[in-house]
C-alpha positions as CSV (number, residue, x, y, z in Angstrom):
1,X,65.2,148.4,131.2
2,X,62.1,148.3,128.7
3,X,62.5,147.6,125.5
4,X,60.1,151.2,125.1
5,X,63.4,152.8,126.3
6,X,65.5,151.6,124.0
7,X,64.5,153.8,121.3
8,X,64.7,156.7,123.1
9,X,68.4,155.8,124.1
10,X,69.1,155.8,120.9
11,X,68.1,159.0,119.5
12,X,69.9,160.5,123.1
13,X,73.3,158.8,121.5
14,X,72.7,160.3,118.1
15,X,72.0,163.2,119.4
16,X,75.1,163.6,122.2
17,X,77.5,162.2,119.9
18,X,77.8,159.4,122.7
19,X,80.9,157.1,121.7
20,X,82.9,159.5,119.3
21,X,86.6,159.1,119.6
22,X,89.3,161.4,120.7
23,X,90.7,161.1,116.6
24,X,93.0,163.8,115.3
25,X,91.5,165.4,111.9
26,X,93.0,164.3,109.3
27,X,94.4,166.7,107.2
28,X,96.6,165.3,104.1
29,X,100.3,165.5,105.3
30,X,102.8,163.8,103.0
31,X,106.4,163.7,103.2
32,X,108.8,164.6,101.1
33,X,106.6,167.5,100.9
34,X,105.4,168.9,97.4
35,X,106.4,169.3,94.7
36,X,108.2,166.2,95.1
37,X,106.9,163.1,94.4
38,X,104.9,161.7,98.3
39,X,106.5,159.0,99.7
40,X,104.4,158.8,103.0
41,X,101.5,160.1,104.3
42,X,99.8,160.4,107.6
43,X,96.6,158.8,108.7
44,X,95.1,159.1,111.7
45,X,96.4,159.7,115.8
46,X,94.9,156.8,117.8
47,X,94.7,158.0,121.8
48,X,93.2,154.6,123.2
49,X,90.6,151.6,122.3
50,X,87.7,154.5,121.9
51,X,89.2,154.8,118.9
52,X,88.3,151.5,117.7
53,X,84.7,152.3,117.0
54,X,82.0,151.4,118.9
55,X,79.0,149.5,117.8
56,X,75.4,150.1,119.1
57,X,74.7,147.7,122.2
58,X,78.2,149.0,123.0
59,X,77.6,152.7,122.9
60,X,74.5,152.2,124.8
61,X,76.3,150.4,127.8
62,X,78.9,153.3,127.6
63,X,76.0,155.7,127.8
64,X,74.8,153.9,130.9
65,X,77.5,152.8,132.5
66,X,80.0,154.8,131.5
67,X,83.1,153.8,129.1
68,X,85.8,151.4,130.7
69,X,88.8,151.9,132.5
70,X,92.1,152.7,131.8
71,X,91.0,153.1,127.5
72,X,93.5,155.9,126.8
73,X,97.1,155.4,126.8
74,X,99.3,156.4,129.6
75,X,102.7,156.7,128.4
76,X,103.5,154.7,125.6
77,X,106.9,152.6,124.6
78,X,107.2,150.3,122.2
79,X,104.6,148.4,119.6
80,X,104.2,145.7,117.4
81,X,101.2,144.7,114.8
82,X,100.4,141.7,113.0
83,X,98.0,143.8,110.6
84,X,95.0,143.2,112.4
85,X,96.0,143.9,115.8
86,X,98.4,146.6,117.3
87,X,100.3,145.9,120.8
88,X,101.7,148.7,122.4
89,X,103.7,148.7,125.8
90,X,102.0,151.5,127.9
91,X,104.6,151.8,130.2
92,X,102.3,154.7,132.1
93,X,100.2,152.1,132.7
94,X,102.1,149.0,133.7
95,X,100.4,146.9,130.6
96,X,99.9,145.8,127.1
97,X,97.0,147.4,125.2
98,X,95.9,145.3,122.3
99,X,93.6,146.8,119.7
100,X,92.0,144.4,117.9
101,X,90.9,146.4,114.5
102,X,88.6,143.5,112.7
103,X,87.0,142.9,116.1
104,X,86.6,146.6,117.1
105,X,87.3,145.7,120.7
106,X,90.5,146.1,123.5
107,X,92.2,143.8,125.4
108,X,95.0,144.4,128.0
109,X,97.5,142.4,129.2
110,X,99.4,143.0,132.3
111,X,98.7,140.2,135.1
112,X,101.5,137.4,136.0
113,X,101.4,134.3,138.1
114,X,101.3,134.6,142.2
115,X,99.9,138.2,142.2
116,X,103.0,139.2,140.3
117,X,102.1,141.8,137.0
118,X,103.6,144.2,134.4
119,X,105.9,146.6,136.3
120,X,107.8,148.9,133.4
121,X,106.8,147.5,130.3
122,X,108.6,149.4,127.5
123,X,108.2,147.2,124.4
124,X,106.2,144.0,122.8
125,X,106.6,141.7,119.9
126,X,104.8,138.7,118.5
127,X,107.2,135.5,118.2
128,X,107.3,132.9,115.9
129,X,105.4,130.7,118.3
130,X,102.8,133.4,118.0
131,X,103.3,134.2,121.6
132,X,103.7,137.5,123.2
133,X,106.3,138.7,124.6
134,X,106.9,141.9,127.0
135,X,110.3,143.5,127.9
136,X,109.9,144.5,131.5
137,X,112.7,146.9,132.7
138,X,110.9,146.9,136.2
139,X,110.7,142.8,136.5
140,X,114.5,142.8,134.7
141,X,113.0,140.2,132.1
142,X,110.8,139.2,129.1
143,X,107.2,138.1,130.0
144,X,105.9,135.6,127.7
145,X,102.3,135.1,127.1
146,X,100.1,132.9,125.3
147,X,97.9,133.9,122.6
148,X,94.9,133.6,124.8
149,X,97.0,136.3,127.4
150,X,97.5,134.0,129.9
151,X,101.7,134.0,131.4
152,X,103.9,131.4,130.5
153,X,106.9,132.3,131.9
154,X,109.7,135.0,132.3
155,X,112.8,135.1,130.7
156,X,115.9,135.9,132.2
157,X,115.5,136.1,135.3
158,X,118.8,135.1,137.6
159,X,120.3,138.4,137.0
160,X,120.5,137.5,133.1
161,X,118.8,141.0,132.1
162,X,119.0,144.7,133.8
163,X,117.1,146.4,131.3
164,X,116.1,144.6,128.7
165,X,114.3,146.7,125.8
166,X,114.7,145.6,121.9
167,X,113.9,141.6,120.5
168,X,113.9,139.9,117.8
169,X,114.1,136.8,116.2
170,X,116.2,134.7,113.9
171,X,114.8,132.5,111.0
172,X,115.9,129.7,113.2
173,X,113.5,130.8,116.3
174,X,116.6,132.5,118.5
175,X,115.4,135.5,120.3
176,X,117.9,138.5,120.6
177,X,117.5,140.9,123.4
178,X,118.8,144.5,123.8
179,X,119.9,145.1,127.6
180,X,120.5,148.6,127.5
181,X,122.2,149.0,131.3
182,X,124.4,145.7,129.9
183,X,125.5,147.2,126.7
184,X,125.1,144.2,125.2
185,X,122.5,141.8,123.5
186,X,121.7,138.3,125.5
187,X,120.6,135.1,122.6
188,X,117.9,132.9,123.9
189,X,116.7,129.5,122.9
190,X,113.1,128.9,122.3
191,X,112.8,127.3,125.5
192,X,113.6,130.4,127.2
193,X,117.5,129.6,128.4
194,X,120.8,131.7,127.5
195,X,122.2,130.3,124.9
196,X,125.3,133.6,124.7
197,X,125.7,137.1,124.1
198,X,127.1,139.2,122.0
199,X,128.9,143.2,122.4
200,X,130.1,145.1,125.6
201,X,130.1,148.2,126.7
202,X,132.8,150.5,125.2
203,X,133.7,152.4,121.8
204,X,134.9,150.0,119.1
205,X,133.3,148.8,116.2
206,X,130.6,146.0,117.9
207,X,130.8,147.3,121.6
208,X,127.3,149.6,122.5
209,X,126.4,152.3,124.5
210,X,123.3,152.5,125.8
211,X,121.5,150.0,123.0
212,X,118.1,149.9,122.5
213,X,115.9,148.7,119.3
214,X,116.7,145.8,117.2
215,X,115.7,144.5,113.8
216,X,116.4,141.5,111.7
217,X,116.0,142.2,107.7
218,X,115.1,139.3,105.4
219,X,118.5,138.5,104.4
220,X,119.5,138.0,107.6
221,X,121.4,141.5,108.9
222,X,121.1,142.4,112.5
223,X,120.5,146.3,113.1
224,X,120.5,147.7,116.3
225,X,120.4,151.0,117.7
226,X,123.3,151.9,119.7
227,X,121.5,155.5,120.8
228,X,124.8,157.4,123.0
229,X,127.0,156.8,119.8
230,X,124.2,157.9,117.2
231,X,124.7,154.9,115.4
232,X,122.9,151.7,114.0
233,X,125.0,148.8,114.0
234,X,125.2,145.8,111.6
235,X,126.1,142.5,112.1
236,X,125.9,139.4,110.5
237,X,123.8,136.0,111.5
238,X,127.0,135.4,113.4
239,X,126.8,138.7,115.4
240,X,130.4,139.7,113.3
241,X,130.2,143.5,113.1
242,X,129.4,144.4,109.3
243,X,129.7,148.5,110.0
244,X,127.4,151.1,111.2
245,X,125.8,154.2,110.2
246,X,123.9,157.2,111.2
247,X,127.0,159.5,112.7
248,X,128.4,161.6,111.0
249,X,131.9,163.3,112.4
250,X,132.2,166.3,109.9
251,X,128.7,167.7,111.2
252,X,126.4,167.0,113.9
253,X,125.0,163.4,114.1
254,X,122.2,162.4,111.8
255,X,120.8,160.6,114.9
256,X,121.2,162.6,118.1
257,X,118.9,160.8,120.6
258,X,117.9,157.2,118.5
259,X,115.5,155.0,120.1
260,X,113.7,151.9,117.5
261,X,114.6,150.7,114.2
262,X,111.9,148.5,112.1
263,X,112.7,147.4,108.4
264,X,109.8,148.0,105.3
265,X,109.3,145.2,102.8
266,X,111.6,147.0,100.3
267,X,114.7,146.5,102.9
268,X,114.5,150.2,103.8
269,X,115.6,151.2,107.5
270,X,113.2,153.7,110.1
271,X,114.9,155.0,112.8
272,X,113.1,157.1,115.0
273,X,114.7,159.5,117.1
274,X,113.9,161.3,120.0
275,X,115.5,164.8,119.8
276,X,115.0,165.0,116.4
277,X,111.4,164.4,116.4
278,X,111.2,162.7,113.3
279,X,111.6,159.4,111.7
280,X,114.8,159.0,109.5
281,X,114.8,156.9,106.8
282,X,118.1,155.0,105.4
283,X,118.7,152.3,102.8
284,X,120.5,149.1,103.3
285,X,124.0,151.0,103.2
286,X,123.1,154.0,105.8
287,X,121.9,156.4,102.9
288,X,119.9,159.0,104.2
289,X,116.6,159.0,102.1
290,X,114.4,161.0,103.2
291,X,113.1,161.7,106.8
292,X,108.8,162.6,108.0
293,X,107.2,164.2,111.3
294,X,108.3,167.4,113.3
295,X,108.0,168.6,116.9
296,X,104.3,169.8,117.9
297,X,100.9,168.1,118.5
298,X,99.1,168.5,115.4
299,X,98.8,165.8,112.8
300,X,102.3,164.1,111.9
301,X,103.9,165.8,114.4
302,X,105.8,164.1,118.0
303,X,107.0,164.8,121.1
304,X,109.3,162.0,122.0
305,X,108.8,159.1,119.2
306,X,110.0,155.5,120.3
307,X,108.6,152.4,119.0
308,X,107.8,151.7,115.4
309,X,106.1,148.8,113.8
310,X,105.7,148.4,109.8
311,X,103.2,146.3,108.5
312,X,103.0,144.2,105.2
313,X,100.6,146.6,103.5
314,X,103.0,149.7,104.4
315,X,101.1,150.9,107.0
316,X,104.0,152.9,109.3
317,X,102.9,153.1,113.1
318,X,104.9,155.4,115.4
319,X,104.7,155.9,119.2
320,X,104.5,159.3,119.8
321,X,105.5,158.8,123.6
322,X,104.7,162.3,125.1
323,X,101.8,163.2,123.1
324,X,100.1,159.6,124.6
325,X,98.9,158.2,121.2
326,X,100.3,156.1,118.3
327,X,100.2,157.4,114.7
328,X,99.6,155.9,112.2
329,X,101.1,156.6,108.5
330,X,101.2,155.1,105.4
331,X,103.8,154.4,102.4
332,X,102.0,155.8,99.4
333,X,102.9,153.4,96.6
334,X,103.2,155.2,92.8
């Protein structure tokens, strides 16, 4: 190429609009809505790393060449952030899509040792360690990786897992993991072995059926969704049963179809669920406070939300599964 072509390149891509992003518009949606006081808003639907933003060189190779492979998201699970980045399990597409917002660029992870990679990916969290870590109900494990993406190792394999789905940790580096076909929730060290597990399936207070997401609060209280009894569970450090909320046996349950839980900064619960099409809201005692998001395909709305992640600054991203994007809210602060 000639460096007299580049100019003309560039008035092509200003003029084609080459590199603009599949974004929703943005029109201002708050919840509760008014009059009452906004308590979130919605941001912006993200479809794939072209929404990152391209810079110049970049949309000039795209131009060329054509934009890469596999950008938008297949079928989305499960996510994760640590405020810069965002992790989503693209179970459509057998992989872990990281969008790196300072750097503007994508990375996927989906490639194991000895040809082996990502089967059914469904959800992804940073640990302590700052490695990352992929429940896989096709491999019947947790793949961890290293911060550079390279495997480490899989967890649980010898028949420990069937369908592994929530994790989180303990302040004292203990992973908990949700096996949903199990009904139960297996401990792990941080060397990757059993330690124990706790619940079983049945209908008393600490048995599960059908358990899926998982969150630890600050103080130490276990929550996890136990979605075919439209309940969250409580338990202790100890895993002794502390209650539940969420169904409600005078009316219909609050929680019909749940599927994740993440916890704000104030100690507020989110509970997404998947009939509902919504994101419910509760405080620390299973109060219903308020509740965003609707059916549809416009801006706020879902079809099929599953993972949520909060970040420190409020921001409020939701997998909106069938719609294949993530969207992103945030906690408007008075």
């Amino acid at each position: 190429m000639t460096n007299r072509l580049l100019p003309a390149l560039a008035v092509l891509l200003i003029m084609s609009g080459c590199g603009s992003s599949a974004k929703l518009a943005n029109p201002v949606r708050v919840w509760p809505p008014p009059p009452a006081p906004p308590v979130v808003q919605f941001e912006e639907a993200i479809y794939g790393s072209a929404d990152l933003g391209y810079g110049f060189w970049q949309k000039i190779q795209n131009f060329l060449f054509g934009k890469p492979a596999g950008e938008r998201l297949g079928k989305p699970y499960g996510i994760c952030t640590d405020d810069t980045r965002w992790y989503i399990a693209d179970t459509g597409g057998d992989r872990v899509l990281i969008l790196d917002w300072d750097q503007r660029k994508g990375r996927v992870i989906s490639q194991l040792d000895q040809g082996r990679r990502l089967i059914e990916p469904v959800n992804v969290a940073i640990g302590p360690d700052g490695k990352t870590y992929v429940a896989d109900t096709g491999l019947k494990g947790i793949a961890r990786f290293l911060p550079d993406g390279s495997f480490d190792m899989l967890i649980g394999d010898d028949d420990q897992l069937q369908s592994p789905v929530g994790m989180a940790w303990l302040p004292d580096g203990r992973l908990l993991v949700v096996d949903s076909k199990l009904h139960r929730v297996a401990v792990y060290g941080s060397d990757g072995h059993l330690l124990t597990t706790f619940g079983e399936f049945g209908d008393q207070p600490g048995q599960f059926y059908h358990p899926l997401g998982i969150a630890i609060s600050p103080e130490g209280v276990i929550y996890i969704v136990d979605a075919f009894h439209f309940t969250v569970q409580k338990f202790d450090s100890r895993f002794g049963y502390l209650g539940d909320f969420g169904h409600d046996e005078r009316a219909a349950a609050q929680l019909p179809r749940p599927r994740a839980v993440g916890i704000d900064a104030d100690g507020r619960i989110y509970i997404t669920d998947a009939i509902r099409h919504m994101v419910l809201v509760f405080n620390s005692e299973g109060t219903l406070l308020y509740t965003f998001g609707n059916q549809g395909t416009g801006a706020g709305e879902f079809r099929l939300p599953a993972g949520i992640a909060i970040g420190e600054d409020g921001e409020v991203l939701v997998v909106d599964s069938l719609n294949h994007r993530i969207l992103k809210f945030q906690l408007v602060r008075g």
